[in-house]
C-alpha positions, 0 to 999 in steps of 0.5 A: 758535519761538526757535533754540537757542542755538550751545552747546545745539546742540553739546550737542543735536549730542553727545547725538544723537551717543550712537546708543544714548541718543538711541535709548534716549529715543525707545523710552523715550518712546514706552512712556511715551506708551502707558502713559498710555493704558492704559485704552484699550489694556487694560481689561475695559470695550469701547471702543464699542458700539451699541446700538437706533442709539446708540453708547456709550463704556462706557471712559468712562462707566459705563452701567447694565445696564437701558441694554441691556434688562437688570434691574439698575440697576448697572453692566453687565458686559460680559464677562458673556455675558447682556449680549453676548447683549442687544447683540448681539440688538438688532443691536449691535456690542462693539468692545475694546481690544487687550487685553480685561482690565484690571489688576484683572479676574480671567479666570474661564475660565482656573484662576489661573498659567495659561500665556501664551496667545492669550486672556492673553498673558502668562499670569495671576497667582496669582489669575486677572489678566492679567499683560500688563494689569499690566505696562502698568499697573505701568509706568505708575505706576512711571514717574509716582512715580519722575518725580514724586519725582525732580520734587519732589527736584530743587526742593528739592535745588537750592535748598538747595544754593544757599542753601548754596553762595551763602552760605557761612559758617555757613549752609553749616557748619549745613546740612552737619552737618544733611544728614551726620545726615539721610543716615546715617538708614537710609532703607530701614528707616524706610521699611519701619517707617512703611509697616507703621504707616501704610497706603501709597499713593501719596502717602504713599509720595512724601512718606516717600522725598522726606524723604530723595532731595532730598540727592541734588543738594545736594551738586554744586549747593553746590560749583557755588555756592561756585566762581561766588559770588565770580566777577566778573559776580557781584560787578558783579551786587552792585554793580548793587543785585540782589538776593541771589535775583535772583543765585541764580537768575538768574545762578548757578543756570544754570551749576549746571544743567548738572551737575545735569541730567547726575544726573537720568536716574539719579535717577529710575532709583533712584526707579523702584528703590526703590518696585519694591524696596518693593512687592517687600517688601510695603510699598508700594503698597495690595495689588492695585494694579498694581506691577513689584515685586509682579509680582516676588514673584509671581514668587519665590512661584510657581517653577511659573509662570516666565512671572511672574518672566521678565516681571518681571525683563526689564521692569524690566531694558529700563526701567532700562537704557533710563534708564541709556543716555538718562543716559549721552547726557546726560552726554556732552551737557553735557560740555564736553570731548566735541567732535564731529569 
């Protein structure tokens, strides 16, 4: 494996030194990395079972209920007693996960708003669902789109910020007049007015808030560009024959980094925020999937059931703040005058 470089190890040294952004990644991280296996943490289907001698993984793959001695050919429920009654009469075993619901399973023991309890453990929604297999969920796809976005954003904002910046002139004079109209568009409503014509998901929606979040780092990439074009390593690179990509990308763009990974943490903060703000609305996601927002206006529906809106607000307060803090280590990585004593 190739050391690092002395100045990505005095950067690497200054983030370590933020004790609460260096924390803030590692907790953030580890909520991820289990959110990417929500299904085997949360979900009405076991992880296991045996069955006559032979194991089963109905988490993923989709047996039949005449697989366990039963009458119909679809897909069997496990949660219905007459199936446990087949496994278990056959000398079977059923082994769940942690959390015996998933984000879309209706607890039909239980009246929907039911309290937190042993059986949900943070309580069910306005029609019956687990709210912590939601929250696992939700978190899931909120960290996935504002990652995504902010992914797709940070591409195209770079480049068009080094296209203007490198160039200059009336490339830079067009593109700014353009970018001033583009971001007086309110983005909010025209996202609202698209999400009421055409039906969101989760694509659409990534496309609508990309026409209008790569802006975000035109503007410190542009200003990193015109400094540097006229430096002197640039003007060798010239004589030496590179081309103009050749020199934007392999000997401007690498400077105009630094700035720009200092704004990505909070980018994706204002990702995460803008379609939790959406779902809140009720433009975002399809009704019934798994969202933070919807949690949240569950929450301001149903006073009666504080346990909604206390579990919407602290998850989406701890993410953010995560992000936040992890941005703010970040910054002091990359600045230049932060030295270690």
């Amino acid at each position: 494996m190739r050391p690092l470089s002395p100045i990505n190890q005095r950067r690497w040294r200054n983030f370590k030194a933020n004790r609460r952004g260096y924390w803030s990644l590692w907790i953030f991280a580890a909520l991820f990395l289990l959110s990417l296996f929500a299904e085997l943490i949360a979900n009405d289907k076991p992880l296991l079972v045996t069955f006559e001698g032979e194991a089963y993984f109905p988490v993923f793959v989709a047996y039949p209920e005449t697989e366990f001695g039963g009458f119909f050919e679809t897909e069997a429920d496990y949660r219905d007693a007459y199936v446990q009654e087949l496994i278990h009469e056959a000398g079977g075993i059923i082994v769940w996960p942690l959390i015996e619901y998933s984000y879309r399973t209706i607890n039909l023991d239980r009246r929907a708003l039911s309290p937190p309890s042993a059986d949900n453990w943070l309580g069910t929604d306005d029609q019956g669902r687990d709210v912590a297999a939601r929250l696992i969920y939700g978190f899931r796809i909120s960290v996935l789109f504002g990652l995504t976005l902010t992914v797709l954003s940070s591409i195209i904002g770079v480049a068009a910020g080094a296209v203007q910046g490198y160039f200059g002139g009336w490339t830079d004079l067009i593109f700014q007049r353009f970018i001033e109209i583009w971001t007086s568009v309110p983005q909010l409503y025209l996202l609202i007015i698209i999400a009421a014509i055409i039906e969101p998901n989760f694509w659409i929606l990534l496309g609508i808030m990309l026409l209008f979040s790569w802006v975000a780092l035109v503007g410190v990439v542009r200003a990193e560009f015109l400094r540097a074009r006229n430096f002197e390593y640039v003007n060798a690179a010239r004589a030496f024959g590179l081309s103009n990509a050749k020199i934007m990308f392999r000997h401007l763009l690498p400077n105009a980094m630094v700035a720009t990974l200092t704004f990505i943490p909070f980018i994706l903060n204002s990702s995460i925020t803008t379609l939790t703000a959406l779902d809140f609305l009720g433009f975002g996601l399809p009704p019934g999937s798994p969202s933070l927002g919807e949690l949240l206006q569950q929450g301001k529906a149903n006073l009666q059931a504080p346990w909604l809106g206390f579990t919407g607000f602290f998850a989406i307060a701890i993410m953010l703040s995560l992000l936040i803090f992890i941005g703010e280590a970040v910054r002091d990585a990359f600045d230049p005058r932060k030295v270690l004593r």
